[in-house]
C-alpha positions as CSV (number, residue, x, y, z in Angstrom):
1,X,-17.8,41.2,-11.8
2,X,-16.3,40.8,-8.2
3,X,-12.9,40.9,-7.7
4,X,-11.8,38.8,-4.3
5,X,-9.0,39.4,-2.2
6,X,-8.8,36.1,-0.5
7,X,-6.0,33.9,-0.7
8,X,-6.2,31.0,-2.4
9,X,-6.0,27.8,-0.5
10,X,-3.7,25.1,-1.1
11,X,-5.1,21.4,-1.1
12,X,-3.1,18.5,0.2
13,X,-2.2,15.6,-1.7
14,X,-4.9,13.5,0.4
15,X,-7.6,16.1,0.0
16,X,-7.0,16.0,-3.9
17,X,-6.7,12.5,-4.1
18,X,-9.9,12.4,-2.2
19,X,-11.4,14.5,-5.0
20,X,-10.7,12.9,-7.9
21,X,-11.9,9.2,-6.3
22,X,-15.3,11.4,-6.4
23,X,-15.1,12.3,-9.8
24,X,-13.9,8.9,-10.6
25,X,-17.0,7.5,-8.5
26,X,-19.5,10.3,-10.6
27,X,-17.9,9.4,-13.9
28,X,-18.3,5.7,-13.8
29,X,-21.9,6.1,-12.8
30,X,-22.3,8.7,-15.9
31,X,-20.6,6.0,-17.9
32,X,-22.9,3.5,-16.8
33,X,-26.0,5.9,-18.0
34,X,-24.7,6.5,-21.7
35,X,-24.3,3.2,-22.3
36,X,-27.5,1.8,-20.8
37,X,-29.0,5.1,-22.8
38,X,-27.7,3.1,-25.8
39,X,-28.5,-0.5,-25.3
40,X,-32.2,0.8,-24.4
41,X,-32.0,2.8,-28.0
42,X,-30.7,-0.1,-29.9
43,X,-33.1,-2.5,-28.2
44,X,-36.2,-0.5,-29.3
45,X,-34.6,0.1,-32.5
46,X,-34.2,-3.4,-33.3
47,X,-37.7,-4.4,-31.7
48,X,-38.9,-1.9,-34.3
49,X,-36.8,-3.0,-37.9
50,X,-36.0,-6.4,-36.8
51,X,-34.0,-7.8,-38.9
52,X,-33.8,-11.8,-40.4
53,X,-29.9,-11.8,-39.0
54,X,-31.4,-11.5,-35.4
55,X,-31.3,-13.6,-32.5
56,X,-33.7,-13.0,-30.4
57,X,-31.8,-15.0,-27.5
58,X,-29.2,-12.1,-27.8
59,X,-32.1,-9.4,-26.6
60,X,-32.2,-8.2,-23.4
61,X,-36.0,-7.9,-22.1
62,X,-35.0,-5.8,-19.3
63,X,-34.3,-3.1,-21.9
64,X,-37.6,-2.2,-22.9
65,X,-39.4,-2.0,-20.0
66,X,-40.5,1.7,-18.9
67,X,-38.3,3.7,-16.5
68,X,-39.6,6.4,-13.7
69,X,-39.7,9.9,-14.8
70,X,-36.8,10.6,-12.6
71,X,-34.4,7.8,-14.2
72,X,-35.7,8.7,-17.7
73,X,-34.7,12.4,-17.0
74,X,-31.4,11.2,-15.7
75,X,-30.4,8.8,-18.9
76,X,-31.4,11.7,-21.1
77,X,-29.0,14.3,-18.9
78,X,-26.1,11.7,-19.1
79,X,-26.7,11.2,-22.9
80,X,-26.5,15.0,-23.5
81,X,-23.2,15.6,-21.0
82,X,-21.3,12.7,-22.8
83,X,-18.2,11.9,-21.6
84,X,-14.7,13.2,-22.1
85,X,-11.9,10.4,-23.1
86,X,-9.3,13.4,-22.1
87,X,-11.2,14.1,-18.9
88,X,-10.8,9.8,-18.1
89,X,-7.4,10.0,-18.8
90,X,-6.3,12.8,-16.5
91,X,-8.4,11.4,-13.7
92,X,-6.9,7.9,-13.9
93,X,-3.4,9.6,-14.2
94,X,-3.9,11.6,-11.3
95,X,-5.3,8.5,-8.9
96,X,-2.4,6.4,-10.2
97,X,0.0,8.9,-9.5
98,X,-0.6,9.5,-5.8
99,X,-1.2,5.7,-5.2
100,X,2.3,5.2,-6.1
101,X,4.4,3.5,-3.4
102,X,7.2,6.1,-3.7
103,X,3.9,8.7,-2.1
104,X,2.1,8.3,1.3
105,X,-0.5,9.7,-0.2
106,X,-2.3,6.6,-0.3
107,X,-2.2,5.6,3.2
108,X,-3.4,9.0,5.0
109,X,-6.7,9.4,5.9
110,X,-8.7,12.7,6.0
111,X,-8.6,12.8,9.6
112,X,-5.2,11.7,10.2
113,X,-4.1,14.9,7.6
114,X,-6.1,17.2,9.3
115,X,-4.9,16.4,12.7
116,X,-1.2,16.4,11.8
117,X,-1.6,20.0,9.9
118,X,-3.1,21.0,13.4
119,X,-0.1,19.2,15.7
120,X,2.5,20.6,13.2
121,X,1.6,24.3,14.5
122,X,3.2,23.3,18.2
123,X,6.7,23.6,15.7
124,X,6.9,26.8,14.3
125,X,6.4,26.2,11.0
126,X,5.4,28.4,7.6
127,X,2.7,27.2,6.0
128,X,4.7,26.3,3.2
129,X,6.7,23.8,5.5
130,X,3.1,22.5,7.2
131,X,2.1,21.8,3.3
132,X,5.3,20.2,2.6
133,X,5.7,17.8,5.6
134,X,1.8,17.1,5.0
135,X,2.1,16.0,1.5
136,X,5.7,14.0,2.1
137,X,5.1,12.6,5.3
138,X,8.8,11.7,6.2
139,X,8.6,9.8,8.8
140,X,13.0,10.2,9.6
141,X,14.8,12.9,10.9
142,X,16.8,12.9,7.3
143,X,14.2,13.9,5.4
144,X,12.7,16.7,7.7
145,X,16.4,18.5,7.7
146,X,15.6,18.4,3.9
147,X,12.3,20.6,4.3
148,X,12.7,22.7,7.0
149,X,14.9,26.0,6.9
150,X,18.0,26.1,9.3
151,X,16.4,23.5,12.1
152,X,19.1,23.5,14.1
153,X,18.9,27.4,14.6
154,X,15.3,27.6,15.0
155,X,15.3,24.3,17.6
156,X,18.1,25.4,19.3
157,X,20.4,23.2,21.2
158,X,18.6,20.2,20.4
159,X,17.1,20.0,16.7
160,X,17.4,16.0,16.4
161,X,14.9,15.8,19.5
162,X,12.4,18.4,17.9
163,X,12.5,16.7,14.9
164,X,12.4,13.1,16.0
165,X,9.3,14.4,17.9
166,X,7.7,15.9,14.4
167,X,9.0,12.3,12.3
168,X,6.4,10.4,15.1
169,X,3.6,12.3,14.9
170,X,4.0,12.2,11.4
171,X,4.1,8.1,11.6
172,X,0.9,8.1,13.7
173,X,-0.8,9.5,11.1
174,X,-0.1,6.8,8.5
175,X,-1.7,3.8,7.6
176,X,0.1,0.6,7.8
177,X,-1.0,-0.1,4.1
178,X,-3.4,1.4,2.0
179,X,-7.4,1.2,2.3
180,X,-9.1,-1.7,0.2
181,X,-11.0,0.6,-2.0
182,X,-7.4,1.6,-3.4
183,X,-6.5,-1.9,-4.2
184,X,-6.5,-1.7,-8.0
185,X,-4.4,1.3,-7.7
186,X,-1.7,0.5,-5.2
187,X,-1.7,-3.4,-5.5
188,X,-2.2,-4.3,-2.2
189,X,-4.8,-6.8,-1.9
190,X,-5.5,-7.6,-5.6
191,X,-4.0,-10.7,-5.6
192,X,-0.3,-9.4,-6.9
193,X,3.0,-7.1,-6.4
194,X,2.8,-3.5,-7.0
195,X,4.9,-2.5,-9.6
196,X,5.9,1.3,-9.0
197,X,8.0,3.2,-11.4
198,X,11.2,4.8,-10.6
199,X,11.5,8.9,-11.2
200,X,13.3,9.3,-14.2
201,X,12.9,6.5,-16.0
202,X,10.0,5.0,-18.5
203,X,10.7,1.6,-20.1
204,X,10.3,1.7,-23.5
205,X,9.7,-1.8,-25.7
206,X,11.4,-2.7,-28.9
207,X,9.0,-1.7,-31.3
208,X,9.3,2.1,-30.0
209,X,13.1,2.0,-29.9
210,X,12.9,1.1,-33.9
211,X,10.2,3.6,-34.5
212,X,12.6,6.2,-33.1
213,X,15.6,4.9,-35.0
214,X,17.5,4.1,-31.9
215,X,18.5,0.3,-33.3
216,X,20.0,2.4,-35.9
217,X,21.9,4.4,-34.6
218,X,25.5,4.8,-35.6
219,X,28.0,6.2,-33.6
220,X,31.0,8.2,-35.2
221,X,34.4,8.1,-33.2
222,X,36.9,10.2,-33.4
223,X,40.4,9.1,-34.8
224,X,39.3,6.7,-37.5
225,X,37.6,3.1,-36.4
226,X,40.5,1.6,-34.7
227,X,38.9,4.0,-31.8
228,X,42.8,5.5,-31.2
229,X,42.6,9.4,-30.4
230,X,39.8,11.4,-29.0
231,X,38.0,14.2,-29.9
232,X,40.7,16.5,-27.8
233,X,43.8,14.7,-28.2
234,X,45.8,16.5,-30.2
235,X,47.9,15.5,-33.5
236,X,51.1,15.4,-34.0
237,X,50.9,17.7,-36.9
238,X,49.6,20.7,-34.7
239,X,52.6,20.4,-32.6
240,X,55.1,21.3,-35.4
């Protein structure tokens, strides 16, 4: 066993959002393999034991004819991987997440990251902060006193102008709106609003508000049910 002493390298948002639309890209087409796998099965089985119940209209012809050796060895491959619901889930998680509008994730390009990572080394920065402003983008002054450490020390006398200089390099990095290929995950361009999610908060429907007894729920006041006293107002009693 080898035991490396390299650093590991972090990833930007982009660059992992980039990944996972490959996996997405590899999984579908692995999807696409099982299945066809199993109409081609079914097809021969059925041409084999037909039964009275069939229609033949239903059959596909295109089914049983013969595939290459190279796209019968690939349908077999995809049949023996299978596919992982969990694995589906995470990826599609993942996508949605970083396609949110509250992220900028969505409309940075490869190139536009890589050239801001190498403008943002003109500023003094850790890498820490390069990562940060990368994956944030904030494109106002605001937002960049929020990331980096004591700016108006480091920029001395004039932090605002540094920063305001940083805030539009970062904006010439963005897209105006997100690529096509993202439009079922952003919205933009499928015909309808894009409905983001606030931090914080998940709606919940009726039917899991009963399930966790919330309609239920009784609350207990202090002081009787007229509602007069508190839970630290004190009785006349104890005062004697």
């Amino acid at each position: 066993m080898k035991i490396s002493n390299t650093a590991p390298l972090h990833l930007s948002n982009q660059e992992v959002l980039t990944h996972f639309l490959n996996l997405k890209e590899d999984n579908d087409a692995l999807v696409q393999s099982i299945n066809l796998q199993k109409a081609r099965d079914k097809a021969f089985a059925k041409k084999k034991y037909p039964l009275e119940r069939d229609n033949p209209e239903d059959d596909d012809p295109s089914l049983l004819e013969p595939l290459s050796a190279e796209e019968e060895r690939k349908l077999n491959i995809a049949e023996r991987r299978g596919m992982s619901d969990e694995l589906i889930w995470v990826q599609n998680e993942v996508i949605n997440f970083l396609c949110q509008p509250y992220n900028p994730t969505s409309r940075q390009t490869a190139d536009g990251v890589a050239r801001l990572a190498d403008e943002l080394q003109d500023h003094q920065l850790t890498k820490a902060e390069v990562l940060q402003i990368t994956n944030l983008a904030p494109t106002e002054v605001v937002e960049l006193y929020a990331i980096i450490e004591e700016p108006d020390t480091r920029y001395y006398p004039d932090a605002s102008a540094k920063l305001e200089e940083i805030a539009t390099q970062i904006k010439t990095t963005l897209l105006p709106v997100p690529p096509p290929e993202l439009a079922q995950w952003t919205g933009h361009g499928a015909g309808g609003e894009t409905q983001g999610y606030e931090h914080g908060y998940v709606e919940q429907d009726e039917m899991e508000m009963a399930a966790m007894g919330m309609d239920d729920q009784e609350y207990v006041f202090e002081g009787g049910r007229g509602g007069e006293g508190g839970v630290d107002d004190e009785q006349d009693e104890s005062m004697d």
